[in-house]
C-alpha positions as CSV (number, residue, x, y, z in Angstrom):
1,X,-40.1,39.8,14.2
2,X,-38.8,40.0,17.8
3,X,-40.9,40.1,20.8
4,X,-40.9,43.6,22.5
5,X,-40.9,43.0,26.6
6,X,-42.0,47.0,28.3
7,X,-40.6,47.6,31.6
8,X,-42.3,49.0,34.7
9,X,-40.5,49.5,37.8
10,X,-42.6,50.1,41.0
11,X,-38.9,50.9,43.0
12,X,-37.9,54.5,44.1
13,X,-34.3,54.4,43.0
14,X,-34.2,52.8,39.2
15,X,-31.5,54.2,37.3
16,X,-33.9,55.6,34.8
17,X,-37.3,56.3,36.2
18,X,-37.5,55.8,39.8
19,X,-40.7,56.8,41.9
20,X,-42.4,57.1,37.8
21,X,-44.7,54.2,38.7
22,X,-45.7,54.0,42.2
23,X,-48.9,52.4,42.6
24,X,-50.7,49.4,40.8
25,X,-53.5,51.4,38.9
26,X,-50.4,53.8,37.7
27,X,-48.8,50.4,36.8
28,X,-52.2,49.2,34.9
29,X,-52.2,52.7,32.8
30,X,-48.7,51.8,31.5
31,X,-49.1,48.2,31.0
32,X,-52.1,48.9,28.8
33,X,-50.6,51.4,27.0
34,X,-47.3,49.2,26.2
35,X,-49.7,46.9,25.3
36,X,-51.6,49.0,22.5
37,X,-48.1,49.9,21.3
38,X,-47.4,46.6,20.5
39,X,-45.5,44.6,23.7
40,X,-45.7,41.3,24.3
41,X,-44.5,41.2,27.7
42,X,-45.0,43.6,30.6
43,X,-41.7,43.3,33.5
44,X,-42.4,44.0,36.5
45,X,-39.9,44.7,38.7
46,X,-39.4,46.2,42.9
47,X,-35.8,45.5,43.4
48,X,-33.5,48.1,41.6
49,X,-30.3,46.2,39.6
50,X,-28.3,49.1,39.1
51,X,-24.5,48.8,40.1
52,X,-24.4,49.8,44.3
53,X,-28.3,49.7,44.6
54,X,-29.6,48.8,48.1
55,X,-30.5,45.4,48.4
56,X,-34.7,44.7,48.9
57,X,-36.0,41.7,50.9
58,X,-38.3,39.6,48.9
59,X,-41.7,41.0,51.5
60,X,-40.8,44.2,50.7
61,X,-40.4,43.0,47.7
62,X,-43.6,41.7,46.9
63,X,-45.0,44.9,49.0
64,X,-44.3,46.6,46.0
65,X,-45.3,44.7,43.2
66,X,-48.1,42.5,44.4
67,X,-50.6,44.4,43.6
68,X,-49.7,45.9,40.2
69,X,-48.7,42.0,38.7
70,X,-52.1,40.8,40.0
71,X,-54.0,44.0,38.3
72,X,-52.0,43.4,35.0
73,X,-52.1,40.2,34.8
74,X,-55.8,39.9,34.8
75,X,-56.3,42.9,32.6
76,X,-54.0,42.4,29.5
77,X,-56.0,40.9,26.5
78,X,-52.6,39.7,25.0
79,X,-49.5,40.7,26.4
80,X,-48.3,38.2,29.3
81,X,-47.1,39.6,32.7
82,X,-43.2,39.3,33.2
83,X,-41.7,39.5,36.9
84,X,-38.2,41.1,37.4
85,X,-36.7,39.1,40.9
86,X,-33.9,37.5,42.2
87,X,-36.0,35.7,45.4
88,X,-37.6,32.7,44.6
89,X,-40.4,33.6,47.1
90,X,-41.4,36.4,45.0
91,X,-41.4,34.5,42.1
92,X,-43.7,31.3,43.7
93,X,-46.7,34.7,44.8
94,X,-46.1,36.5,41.0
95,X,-46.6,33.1,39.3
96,X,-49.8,32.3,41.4
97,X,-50.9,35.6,41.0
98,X,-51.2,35.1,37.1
99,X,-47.1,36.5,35.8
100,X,-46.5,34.0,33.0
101,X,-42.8,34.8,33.1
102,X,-39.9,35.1,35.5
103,X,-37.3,37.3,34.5
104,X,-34.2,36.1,37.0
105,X,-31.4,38.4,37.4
106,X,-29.2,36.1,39.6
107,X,-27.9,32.7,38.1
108,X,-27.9,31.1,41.9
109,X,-31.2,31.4,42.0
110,X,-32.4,29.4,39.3
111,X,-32.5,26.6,40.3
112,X,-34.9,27.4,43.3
113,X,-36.9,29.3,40.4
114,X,-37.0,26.1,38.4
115,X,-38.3,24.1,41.7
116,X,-40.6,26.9,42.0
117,X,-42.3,27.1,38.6
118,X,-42.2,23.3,38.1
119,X,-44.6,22.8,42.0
120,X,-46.9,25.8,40.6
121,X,-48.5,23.0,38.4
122,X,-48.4,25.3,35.6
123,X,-46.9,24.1,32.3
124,X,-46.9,28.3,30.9
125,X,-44.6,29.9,32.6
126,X,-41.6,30.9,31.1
127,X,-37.9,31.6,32.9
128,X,-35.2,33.7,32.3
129,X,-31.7,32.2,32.5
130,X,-28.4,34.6,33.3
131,X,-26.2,33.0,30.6
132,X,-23.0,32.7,32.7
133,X,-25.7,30.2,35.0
134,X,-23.6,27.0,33.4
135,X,-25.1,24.2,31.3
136,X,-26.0,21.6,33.9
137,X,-28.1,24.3,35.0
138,X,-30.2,25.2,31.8
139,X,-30.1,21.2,31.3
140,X,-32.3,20.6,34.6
141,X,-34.7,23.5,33.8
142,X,-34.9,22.3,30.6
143,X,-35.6,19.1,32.4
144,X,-38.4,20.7,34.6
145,X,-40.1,23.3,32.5
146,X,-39.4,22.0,28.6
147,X,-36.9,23.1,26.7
148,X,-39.2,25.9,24.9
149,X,-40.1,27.4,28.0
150,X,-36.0,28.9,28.7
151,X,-34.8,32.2,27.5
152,X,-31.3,33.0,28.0
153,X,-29.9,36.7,29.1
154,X,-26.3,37.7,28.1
155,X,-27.1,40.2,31.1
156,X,-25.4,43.5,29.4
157,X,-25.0,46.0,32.5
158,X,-24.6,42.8,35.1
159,X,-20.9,42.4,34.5
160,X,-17.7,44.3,35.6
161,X,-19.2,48.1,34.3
162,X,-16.6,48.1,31.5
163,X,-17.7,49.2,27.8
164,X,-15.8,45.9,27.0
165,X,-17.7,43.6,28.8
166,X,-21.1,44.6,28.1
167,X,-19.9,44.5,24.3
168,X,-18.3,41.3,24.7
169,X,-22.3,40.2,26.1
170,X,-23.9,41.3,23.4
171,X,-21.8,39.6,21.0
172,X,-22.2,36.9,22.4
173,X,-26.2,37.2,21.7
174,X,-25.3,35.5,18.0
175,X,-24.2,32.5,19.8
176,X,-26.5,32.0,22.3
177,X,-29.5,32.1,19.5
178,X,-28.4,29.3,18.4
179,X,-29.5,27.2,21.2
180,X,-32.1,29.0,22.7
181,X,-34.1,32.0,22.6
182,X,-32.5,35.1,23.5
183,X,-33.8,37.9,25.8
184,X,-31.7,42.0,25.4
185,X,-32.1,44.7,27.6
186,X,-29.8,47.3,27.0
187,X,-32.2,50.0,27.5
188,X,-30.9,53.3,29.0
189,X,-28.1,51.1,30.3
190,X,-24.4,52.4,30.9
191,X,-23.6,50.4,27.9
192,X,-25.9,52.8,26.1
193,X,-25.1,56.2,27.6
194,X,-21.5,55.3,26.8
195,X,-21.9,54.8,23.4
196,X,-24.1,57.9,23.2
197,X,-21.9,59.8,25.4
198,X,-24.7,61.0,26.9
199,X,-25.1,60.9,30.9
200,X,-29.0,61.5,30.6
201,X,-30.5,58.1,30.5
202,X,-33.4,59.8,29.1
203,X,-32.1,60.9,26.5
204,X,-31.1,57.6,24.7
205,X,-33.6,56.8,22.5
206,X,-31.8,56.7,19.3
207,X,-29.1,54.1,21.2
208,X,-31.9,52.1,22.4
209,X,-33.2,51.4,19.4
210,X,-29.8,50.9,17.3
211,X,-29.2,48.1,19.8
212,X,-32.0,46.8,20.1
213,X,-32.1,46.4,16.4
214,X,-28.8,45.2,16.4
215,X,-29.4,42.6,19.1
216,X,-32.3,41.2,16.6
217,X,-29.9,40.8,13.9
218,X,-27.8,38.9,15.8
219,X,-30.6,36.4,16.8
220,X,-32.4,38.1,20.0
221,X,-36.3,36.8,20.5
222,X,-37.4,39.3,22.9
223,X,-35.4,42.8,23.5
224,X,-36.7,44.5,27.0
225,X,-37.3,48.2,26.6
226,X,-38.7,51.3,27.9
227,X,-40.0,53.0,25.1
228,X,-41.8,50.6,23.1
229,X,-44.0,52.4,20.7
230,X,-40.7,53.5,19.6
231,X,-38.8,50.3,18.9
232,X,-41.9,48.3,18.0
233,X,-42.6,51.1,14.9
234,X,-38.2,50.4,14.2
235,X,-38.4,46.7,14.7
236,X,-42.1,46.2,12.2
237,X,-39.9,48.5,9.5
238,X,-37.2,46.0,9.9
239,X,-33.6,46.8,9.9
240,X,-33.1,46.4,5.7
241,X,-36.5,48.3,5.0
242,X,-38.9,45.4,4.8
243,X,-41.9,44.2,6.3
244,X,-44.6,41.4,6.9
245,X,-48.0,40.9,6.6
246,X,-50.8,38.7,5.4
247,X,-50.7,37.7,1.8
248,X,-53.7,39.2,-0.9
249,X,-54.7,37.8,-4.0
250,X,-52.4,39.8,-5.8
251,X,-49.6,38.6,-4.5
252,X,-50.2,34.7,-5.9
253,X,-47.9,34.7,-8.7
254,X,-44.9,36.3,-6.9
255,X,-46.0,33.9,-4.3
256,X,-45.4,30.8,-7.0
257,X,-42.4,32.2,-8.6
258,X,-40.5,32.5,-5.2
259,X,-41.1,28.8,-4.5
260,X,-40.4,28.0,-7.9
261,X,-36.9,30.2,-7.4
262,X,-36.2,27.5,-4.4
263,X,-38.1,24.6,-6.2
264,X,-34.5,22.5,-5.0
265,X,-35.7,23.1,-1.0
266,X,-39.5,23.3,-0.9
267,X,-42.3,21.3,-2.3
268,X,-43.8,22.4,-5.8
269,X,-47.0,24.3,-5.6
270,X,-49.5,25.0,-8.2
271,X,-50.9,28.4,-8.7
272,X,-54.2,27.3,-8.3
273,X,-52.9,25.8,-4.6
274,X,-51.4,29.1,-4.0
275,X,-55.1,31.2,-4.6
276,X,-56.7,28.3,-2.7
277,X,-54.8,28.9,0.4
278,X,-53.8,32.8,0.0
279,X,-55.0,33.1,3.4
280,X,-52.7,31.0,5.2
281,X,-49.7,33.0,3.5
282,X,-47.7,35.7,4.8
283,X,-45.2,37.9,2.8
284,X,-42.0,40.2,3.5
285,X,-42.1,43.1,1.0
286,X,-39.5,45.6,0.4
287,X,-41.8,48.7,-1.7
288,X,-44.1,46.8,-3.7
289,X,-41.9,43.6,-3.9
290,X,-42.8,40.7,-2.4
291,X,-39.2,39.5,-1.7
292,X,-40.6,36.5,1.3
293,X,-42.9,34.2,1.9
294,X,-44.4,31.7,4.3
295,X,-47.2,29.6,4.8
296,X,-49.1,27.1,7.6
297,X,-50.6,23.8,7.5
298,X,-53.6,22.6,10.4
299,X,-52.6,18.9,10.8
300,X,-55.1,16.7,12.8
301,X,-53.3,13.9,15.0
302,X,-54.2,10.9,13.5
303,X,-56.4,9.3,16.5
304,X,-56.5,12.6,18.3
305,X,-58.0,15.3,15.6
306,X,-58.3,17.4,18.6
307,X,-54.6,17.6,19.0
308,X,-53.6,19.7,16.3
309,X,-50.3,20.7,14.8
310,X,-49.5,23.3,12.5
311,X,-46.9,23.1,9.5
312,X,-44.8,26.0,8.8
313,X,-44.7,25.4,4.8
314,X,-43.1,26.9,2.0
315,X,-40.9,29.5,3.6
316,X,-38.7,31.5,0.8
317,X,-36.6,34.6,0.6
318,X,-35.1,35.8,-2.6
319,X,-31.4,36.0,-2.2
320,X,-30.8,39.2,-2.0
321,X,-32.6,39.5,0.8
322,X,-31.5,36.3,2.9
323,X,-29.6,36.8,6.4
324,X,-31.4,40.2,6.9
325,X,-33.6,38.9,9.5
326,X,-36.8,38.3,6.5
327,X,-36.7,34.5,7.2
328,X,-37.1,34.8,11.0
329,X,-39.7,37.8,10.9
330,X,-41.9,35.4,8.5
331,X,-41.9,32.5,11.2
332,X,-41.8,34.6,14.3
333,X,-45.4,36.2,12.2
334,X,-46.6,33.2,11.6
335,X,-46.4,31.6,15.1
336,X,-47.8,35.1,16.2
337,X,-51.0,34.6,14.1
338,X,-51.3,31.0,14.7
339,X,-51.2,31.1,18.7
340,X,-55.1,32.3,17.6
341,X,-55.9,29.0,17.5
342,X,-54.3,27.5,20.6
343,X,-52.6,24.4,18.5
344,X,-50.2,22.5,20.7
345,X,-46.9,22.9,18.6
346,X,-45.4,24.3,15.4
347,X,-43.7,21.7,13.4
348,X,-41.2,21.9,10.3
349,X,-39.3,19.8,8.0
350,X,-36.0,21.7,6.9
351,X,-33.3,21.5,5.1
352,X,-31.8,24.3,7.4
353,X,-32.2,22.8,10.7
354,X,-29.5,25.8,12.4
355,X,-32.3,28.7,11.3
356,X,-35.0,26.8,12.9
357,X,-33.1,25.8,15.9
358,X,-32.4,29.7,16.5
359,X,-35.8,30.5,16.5
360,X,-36.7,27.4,19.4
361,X,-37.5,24.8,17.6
362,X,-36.1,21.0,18.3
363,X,-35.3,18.4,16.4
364,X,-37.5,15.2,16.9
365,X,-37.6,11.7,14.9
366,X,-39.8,11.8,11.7
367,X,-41.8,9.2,13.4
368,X,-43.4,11.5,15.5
369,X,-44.7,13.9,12.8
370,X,-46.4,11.1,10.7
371,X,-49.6,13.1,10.8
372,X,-47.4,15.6,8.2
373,X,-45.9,12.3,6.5
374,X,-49.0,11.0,5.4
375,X,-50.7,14.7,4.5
376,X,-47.7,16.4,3.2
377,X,-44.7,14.2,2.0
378,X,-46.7,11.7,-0.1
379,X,-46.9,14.3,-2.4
380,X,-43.3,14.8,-2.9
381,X,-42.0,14.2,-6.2
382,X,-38.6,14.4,-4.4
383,X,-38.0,11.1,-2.4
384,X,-39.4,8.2,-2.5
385,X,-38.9,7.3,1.2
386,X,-39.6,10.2,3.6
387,X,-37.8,8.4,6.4
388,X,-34.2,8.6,4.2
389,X,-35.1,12.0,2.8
390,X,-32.4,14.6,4.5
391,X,-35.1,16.7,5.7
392,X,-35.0,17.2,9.6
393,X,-38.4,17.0,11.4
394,X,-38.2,19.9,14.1
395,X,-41.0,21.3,16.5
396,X,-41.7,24.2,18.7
397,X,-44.4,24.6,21.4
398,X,-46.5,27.3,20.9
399,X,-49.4,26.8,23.7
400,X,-49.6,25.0,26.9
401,X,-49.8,21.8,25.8
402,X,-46.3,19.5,26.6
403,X,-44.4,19.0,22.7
404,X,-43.7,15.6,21.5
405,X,-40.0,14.6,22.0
């Protein structure tokens, strides 16, 4: 499932909720709650971006929000502190004050941002790209911060205040996903109310959801909201009525006869193997049906045991069910689970390298996952040489640690 980023402005002329938040234990209170309601990032933001806002200088800035991102950030258990900015000053205090994300909302400014981030010395900080920044761009923070660590903004409400363009942007989303993780926020936007035809931005709930739903479909990672109870309860129900969680006993033999169903993609696995490793399964169930599946692998570097890898392994959805989002809420669950036990990177070996490379993973040569080769693929009935099968070896950071490449 997507990621579910809460806002909290600290400015007193937001379009939506201006002056609601004004100091940093009111912006604690929030963040904790968004937090229990299921977020996984909290933005912070003290510069309002509506259309003819008065501009904010990055000290006052940082007047505003200093405070509440250093209070957040030390308190969350989970979710990880976001900063709304377009000044690379505020963006060099949030990161040392603990904000493992920077949410730019001007594309001149990223590469000052990248500079930024890259001289903090820390390797988790995310950014947030405007997508019309150009490719040379993403290509140097890419270059500076790893691939992984870029999310890319269609930036619906940024563009010329026609209904037009901000559809046209979030169209677009589909596209983008295909590259690189995708961050929405339509929230209570113009976009929204227009649809709606509503002028209350308060009163958009049931828009904010329907897009944000939508922008999952077409590929979005992370959709920034201000009700998030709400669109975490729409998101976990899942757009096609289905949902994921961990796998029981019971569920073995529908478990074995899905793989069996796609016995000409995945490895073969036994029943017995299946009861064996029940708990490293997830499934998608629609009802009582279990109608997807997933599994992980712990692999031990070979000369490194410390440096572990995790295998996403025997991921099936019955057809009736596949390009309804099941596939990517299985792996986006399963890298959620797994980031429990800090391994350095996911890896995969596909046959559908475009799904994977939606979801943030890169391909890599086979060489560098021989830890899998030697654990995994000798028992392939399939092909005798895993270097010529037509499986592509792909690989996804999900800690701190740098990915292999």
């Amino acid at each position: 499932m997507a990621e579910v980023m809460g806002i909290i402005n600290l400015t007193p002329d937001s379009f939506s909720d201006g002056g609601a938040v004004r100091t940093a234990e009111a912006a604690l209170a929030k963040a904790l709650e968004m937090e229990r309601d299921g977020a996984s990032y909290i933005d912070i933001g003290g510069e309002s971006t509506r259309p003819g806002a008065a501009e904010v200088d990055p000290a006052e800035e940082w007047e505003r929000i200093g405070g509440a991102v250093a209070l957040v950030a030390s308190s969350l258990s989970s979710a990880r502190v976001s900063v709304d900015t377009r000044h690379p000053e505020t963006a060099a205090k949030a990161v040392a004050a603990g904000a493992k994300m920077i949410n730019c909302v001007s594309a001149g400014a990223v590469p000052e941002m990248c500079r930024v981030i890259a001289e903090s010395g820390r390797s988790d900080v995310e950014l947030v790209i405007p997508a019309d920044a150009g490719e040379d761009v993403f290509a140097e923070a890419a270059r500076l911060l790893g691939e992984d660590m870029i999310v890319v903004d269609p930036m619906i409400g940024f563009g010329d205040g026609s209904p037009e363009d901000d559809a046209a942007r979030l169209f677009s989303v589909s596209g983008l996903a295909r590259k690189r993780r995708v961050l929405v926020g339509a929230s209570r936007k113009r976009f929204v109310r227009y649809l709606m035809d509503e002028s209350d931005p308060l009163k958009t709930l049931p828009g904010n959801i329907a897009l944000a739903r939508f922008a999952v479909r077409k590929g979005a990672s992370i959709v920034r909201v201000h009700d998030v109870k709400e669109t975490v309860a729409a998101l976990d129900a899942g757009t096609d009525g289905f949902s994921v969680r961990r796998a029981a006993l019971g569920d073995a033999e529908k478990i074995f006869a899905l793989i069996h169903l796609n016995s000409d993609m995945l490895v073969p696995r036994s029943l017995g193997n299946i009861v064996e490793n029940i708990d490293r399964f997830l499934v998608a169930t629609a009802g009582r049906d279990v109608i997807g599946c997933a599994a992980y692998q712990i692999h031990p570097e070979i000369g490194d045991p410390l440096a572990a890898a995790v295998e996403i392994q025997s991921l099936a959805v019955r057809a009736p069910y596949r390009r309804k989002g099941v596939g990517r809420a299985l792996v986006e669950k399963t890298l959620a689970a797994l980031k429990a036990f800090s391994p350095k990177e996911a890896i995969v070996l596909t046959f559908a390298p475009e799904f994977f490379g939606a979801l943030g993973f890169a391909e890599i040569p086979k060489t560098k996952v021989m830890h899998k080769l030697y654990t995994g693929c000798i028992n392939c009935t399939k092909h005798t040489n895993p270097f010529t099968c037509p499986e592509i070896a792909m690989v996804r950071r999900i800690y701190d640690e740098k990915p292999c490449s």
